[in-house]
N, C-alpha and C positions, 0 to 999 in steps of 0.2 A: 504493500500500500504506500510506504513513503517514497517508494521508486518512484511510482507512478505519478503522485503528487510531483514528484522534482520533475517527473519530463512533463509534465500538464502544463507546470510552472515556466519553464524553458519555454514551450508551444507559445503560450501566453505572452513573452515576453519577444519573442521573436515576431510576431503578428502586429504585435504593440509597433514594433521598430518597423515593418512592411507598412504601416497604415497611416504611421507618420511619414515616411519617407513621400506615397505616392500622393498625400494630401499637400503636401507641401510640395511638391515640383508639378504635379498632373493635373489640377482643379482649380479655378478659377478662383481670383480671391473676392472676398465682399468688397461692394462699393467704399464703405467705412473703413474698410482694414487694409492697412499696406502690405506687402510681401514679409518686411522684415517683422511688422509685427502678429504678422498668420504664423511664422517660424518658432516668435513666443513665445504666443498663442501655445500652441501645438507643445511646445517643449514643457511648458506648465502644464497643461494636463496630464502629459506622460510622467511627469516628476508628481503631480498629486497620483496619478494612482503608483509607482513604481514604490514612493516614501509612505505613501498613505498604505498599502500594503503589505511591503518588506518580503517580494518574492525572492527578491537575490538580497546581498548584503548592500547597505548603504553607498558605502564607497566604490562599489560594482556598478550600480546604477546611476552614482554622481559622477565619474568619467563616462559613462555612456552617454548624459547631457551633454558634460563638456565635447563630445566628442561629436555631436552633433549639433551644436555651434560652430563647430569649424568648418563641419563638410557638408550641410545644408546651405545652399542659396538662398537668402544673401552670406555669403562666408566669413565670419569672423577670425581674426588671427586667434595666435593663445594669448598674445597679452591682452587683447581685447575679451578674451571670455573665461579669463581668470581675475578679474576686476574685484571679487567679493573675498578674493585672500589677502588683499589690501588691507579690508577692514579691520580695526581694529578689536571689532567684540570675540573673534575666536582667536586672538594671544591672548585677552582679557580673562576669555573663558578656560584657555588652557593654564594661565597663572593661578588662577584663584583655584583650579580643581586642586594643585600641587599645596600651593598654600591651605588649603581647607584638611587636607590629609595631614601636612605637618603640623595644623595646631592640633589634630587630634592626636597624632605622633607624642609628643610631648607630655599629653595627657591631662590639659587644661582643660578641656570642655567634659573629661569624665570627673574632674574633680570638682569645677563648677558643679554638674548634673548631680552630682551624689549630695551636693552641700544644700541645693534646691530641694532636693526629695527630701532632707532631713528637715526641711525648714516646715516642710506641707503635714512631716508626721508620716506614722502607718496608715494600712488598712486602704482596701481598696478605693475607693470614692476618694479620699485622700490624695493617694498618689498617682490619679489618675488625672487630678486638675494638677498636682505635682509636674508631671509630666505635660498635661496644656502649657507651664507656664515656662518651661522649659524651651518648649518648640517657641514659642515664640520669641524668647531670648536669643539662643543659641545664634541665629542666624547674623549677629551683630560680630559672632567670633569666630565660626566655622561658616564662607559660603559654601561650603558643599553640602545638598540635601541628603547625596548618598553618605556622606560625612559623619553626619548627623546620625543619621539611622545609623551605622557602623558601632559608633560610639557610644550611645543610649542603649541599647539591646543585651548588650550583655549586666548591664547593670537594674535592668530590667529582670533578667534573669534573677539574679539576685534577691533581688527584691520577690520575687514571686516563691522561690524558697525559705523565704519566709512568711511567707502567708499558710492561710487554714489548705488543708486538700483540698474544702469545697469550694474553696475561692480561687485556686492558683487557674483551671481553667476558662473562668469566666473574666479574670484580670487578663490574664494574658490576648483574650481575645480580642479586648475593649483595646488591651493595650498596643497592641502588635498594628491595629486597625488604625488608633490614632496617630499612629507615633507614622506608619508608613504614607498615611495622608499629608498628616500635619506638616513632616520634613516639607512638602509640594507646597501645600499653603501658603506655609510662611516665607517662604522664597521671596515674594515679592514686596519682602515689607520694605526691603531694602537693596537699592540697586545693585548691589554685589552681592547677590545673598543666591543666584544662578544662573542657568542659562539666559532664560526666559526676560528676566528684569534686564539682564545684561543688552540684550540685541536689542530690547524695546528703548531702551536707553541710550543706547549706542545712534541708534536710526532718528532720534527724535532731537539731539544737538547736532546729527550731521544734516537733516532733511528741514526741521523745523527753526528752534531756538533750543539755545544750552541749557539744561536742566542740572541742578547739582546734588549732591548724595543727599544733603538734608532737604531740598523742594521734593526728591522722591520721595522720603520718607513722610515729612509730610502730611501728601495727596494719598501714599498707599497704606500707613501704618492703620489708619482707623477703618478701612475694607476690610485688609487681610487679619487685624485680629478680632475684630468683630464674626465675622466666618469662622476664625478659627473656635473661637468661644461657643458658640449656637452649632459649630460640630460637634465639641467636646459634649456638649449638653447633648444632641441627639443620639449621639451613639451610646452614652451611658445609659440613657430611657428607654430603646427600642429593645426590646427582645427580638437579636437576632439566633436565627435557625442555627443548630450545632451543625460542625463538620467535626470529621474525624481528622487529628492530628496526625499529621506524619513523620514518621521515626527520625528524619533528617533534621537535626536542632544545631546544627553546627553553628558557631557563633562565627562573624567577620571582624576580631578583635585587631586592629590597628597598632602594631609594636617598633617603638624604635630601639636602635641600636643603646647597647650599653655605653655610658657615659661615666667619666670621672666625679663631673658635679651631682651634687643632689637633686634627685626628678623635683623637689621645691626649687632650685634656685633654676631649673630648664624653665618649668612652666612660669616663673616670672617673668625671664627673661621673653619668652612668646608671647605672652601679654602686652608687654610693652611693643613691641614689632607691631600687634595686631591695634593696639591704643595710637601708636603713630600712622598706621595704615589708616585708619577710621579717621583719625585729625586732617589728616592730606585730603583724603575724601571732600572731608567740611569744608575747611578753606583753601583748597586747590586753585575752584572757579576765579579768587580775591586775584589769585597769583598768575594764571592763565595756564594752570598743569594738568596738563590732563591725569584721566584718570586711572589711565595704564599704569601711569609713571609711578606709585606706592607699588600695584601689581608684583612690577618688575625688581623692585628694590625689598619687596617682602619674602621673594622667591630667594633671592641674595642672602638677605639676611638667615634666612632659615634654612640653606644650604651650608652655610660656614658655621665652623664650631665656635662657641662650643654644642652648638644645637646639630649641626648636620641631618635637618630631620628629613631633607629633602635631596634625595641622590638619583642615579640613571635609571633605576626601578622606575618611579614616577613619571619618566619621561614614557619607556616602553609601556607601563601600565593604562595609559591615558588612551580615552577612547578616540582613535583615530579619525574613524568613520563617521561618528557625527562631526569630529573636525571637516573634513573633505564633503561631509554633507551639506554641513552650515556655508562652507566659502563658496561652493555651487549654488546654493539656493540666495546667497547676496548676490553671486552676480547673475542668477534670472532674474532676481529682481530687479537687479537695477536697471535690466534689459527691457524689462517687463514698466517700466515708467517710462524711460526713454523714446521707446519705441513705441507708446500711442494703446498696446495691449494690455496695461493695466486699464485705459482709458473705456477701452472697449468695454470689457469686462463689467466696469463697474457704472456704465451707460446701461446695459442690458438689465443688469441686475435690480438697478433701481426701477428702471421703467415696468416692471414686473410686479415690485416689489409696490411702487404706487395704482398701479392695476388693481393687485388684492386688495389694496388701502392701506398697508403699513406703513409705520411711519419710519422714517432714516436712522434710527437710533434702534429700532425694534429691531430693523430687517438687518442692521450690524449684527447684531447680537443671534439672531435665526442661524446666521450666515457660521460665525466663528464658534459655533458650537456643534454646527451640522460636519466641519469641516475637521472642528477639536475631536470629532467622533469617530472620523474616518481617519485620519491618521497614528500611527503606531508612539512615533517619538514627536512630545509635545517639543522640541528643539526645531525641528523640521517642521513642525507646525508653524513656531513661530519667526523660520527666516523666509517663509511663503506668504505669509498674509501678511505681514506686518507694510513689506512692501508695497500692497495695491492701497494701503491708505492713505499715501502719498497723492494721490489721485483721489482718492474714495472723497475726502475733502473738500476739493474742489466742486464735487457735481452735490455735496448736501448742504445740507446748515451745520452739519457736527466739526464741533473742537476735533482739529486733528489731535493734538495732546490728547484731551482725555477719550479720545476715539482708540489710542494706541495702550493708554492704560486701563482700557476695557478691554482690548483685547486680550492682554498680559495677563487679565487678571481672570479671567475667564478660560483662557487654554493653560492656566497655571491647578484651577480647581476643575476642571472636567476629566477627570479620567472615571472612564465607565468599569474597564476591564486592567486587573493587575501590570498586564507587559508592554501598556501606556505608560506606567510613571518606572524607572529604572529603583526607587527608595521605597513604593511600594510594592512591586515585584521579589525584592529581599523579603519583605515582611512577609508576603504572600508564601513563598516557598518554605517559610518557618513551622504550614499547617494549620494555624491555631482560626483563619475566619478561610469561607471560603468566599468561589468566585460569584456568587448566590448575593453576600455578604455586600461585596464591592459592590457592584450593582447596583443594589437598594442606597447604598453609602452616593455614589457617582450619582443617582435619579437626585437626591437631594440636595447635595449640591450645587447641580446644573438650575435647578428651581428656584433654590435659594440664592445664585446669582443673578437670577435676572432682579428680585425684588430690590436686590442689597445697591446693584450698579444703577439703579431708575432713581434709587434715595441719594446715591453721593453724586448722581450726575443734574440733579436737581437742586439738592440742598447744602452738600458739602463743598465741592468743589467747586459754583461757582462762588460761595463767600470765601473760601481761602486763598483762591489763587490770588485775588489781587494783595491778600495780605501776605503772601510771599516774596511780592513782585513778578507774578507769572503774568502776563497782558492776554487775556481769553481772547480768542479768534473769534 
């Protein structure tokens, strides 16, 4: 059967490549659509279903783009259809994974985590808001969400051997559930906190006006922990359906190397790295530095002793593929404004969308959730869409800003099924909820964002931006 499946998948994907080829050289383009932007055209929808599916591996199918920017008419060179490795959100994305591993390396965010739980007390209900309060801290000192999860779970563990028999698998399930979501959540409270805040970030001081660590925080701290709080709260109240646990409990415990200094005098030393990383953030904008520049200099730091928490492991451990994915999908995007086919696109869509009688902000929201649904990796979700709001803006009445921080914030909580979020995928394979479980979790949330983004798109955000100094569109 899995034979079959791979050559189903192969047929599929070679048909894919015939259908694009004879539509783009054979058939006539529309009146509204130029050549280069039918090529696109064409090239985005092959990349929505090839990412939005995952028949081959990422990086298999993001040279097959690039490779079809070159040799489709109109022909781009390679430096012309490598434009999106320029950017600078994936060395962004790749310093802070390295960075987010060595402050867990060190072992600051498990000493923090255990000193939180002590503060919350025993007993399940306890250390389950224990743990709420956690997630939404953490991400101010570890941006990695897989980070996160790595270094919370075994301490979890813990904690649950010491509870009653009858409570270790009812906590666990609460917990394993919150802890794999919440990492997702709370990512966006803060522009370096992952992927997702990162490229929205990234796109919205290269395309709009400069946004800085603390105007992110901000606009997103009172969505994402507001969510995070009414999740906390739902998942504790719902009696969800048992699964059966599975034998596999191996924990992902994060170790560094033996050190002469005392693991007390590391994890200060890390603290202050990540206390200076977070100050450059703040007043960077004042100075004109961007916001790679801590990045690059925290990686530094935390490679030289006496911390060495970050060596050639971390380089070969990093996920490639969504690298090679994310610089592909910058530069369809960027192709995809340039060349008139995000214009398209988002002409159609509206004209449709004001046919049924939606309004521009509803039909956003329809849109990046139908699309958060079909995609496997919300990364590659979000270096696909982010781009056509470039355009999207122009044909509505909506804030590009916070048109971009709806969608962040919304392909950051939609995950339906476990092997969308890479942090609740860990939890998931731990056993303790099933895929039943997620589901019901993912309906709620998807629900719960629409009410929560119609409140701060009405009532929050536009009385804070001018108290920011942000100028609304």
């Amino acid at each position: 059967m899995g034979k079959d499946n791979g050559y189903y998948k192969q047929c599929m994907i070679l048909a894919l490549l015939v259908i694009v080829v004879i539509i783009n050289n054979f058939t006539p383009t529309l009146p509204d659509l130029t050549l280069e932007a039918r090529k696109i055209l064409l090239l985005f929808v092959l990349a929505l279903i090839l990412w939005g599916t995952k028949p081959i591996p990422y990086f298999v199918s993001s040279f097959i783009i690039l490779a079809l920017l070159m040799i489709l008419p109109p022909r781009f060179s390679f430096k012309e259809s490598i434009t999106g490795f320029s950017n600078q959100a994936i060395y962004f994305l790749l310093g802070i994974s390295m960075i987010g591993n060595a402050v867990a390396r060190v072992g600051l965010t498990g000493t923090l985590t255990k000193l939180l739980f002590r503060l919350f007390g025993s007993g399940v209900t306890k250390t389950i808001w224990g743990l709420c309060f956690c997630l939404i801290f953490m991400p101010f000192l570890i941006p990695s969400s897989v980070a996160r999860v790595k270094t919370i779970y075994p301490i979890l563990q813990n904690i649950m051997n010491r509870l009653d028999n009858s409570d270790q698998k009812i906590f666990m399930k609460i917990a394993t559930m919150l802890l794999g979501n919440g990492a997702v959540i709370m990512s966006i409270v803060v522009m370096t906190g992952g992927g997702i805040p990162i490229i929205a970030a990234t796109f919205i001081n290269e395309s709009f006006s400069p946004i800085s660590w603390w105007q992110w925080f901000v606009l997103m701290a009172p969505i994402s922990i507001i969510t995070m709080v009414c999740f906390t709260l739902f998942i504790s109240c719902v009696p969800f359906s048992d699964s059966a646990a599975r034998t596999d409990q191996k924990t992902n415990n994060i170790h560094i190397e033996s050190s002469s200094f005392p693991p007390k005098i590391l994890q200060i030393i890390g603290l202050f790295i990540v206390l200076g990383m977070l100050t450059c953030w703040v007043i960077g904008p004042i100075f004109n530095i961007s916001i790679i520049v801590p990045v690059f200099f925290g990686v530094f730091f935390f490679a030289i002793p006496p911390l060495s928490a970050i060596d050639q492991n971390d380089l070969t451990s990093f996920e490639w593929d969504i690298f090679i994915l994310l610089g592909t999908a910058l530069s369809l995007g960027n192709y995809l404004s340039d060349s008139g086919a995000a214009l398209f696109i988002s002409r159609h869509i509206l004209r449709m969308a004001h046919f049924i009688g939606l309004s521009d902000l509803l039909t956003l929201v329809i849109l990046v959730i139908m699309l958060r649904l079909i995609f496997v990796s919300f990364v590659a979700c979000t270096g696909v869409i982010i781009p056509l709001l470039s355009l999207w803006a122009k044909l509505t009445t909506l804030d590009p800003l916070l048109s971009i921080l709806t969608v962040a914030y919304i392909i950051t909580i939609g995950t339906i099924v476990p092997i969308q979020s890479p942090p609740l995928l860990i939890m998931y394979e731990k056993g303790f909820f099933s895929n039943a479980n997620q589901m019901s979790i993912g309906a709620f949330l998807i629900i719960f964002s629409v009410f929560i983004i119609y409140i701060h798109w009405y009532l929050y955000w536009p009385w804070i931006l001018p108290i920011i100094g942000i100028a609304s569109s």
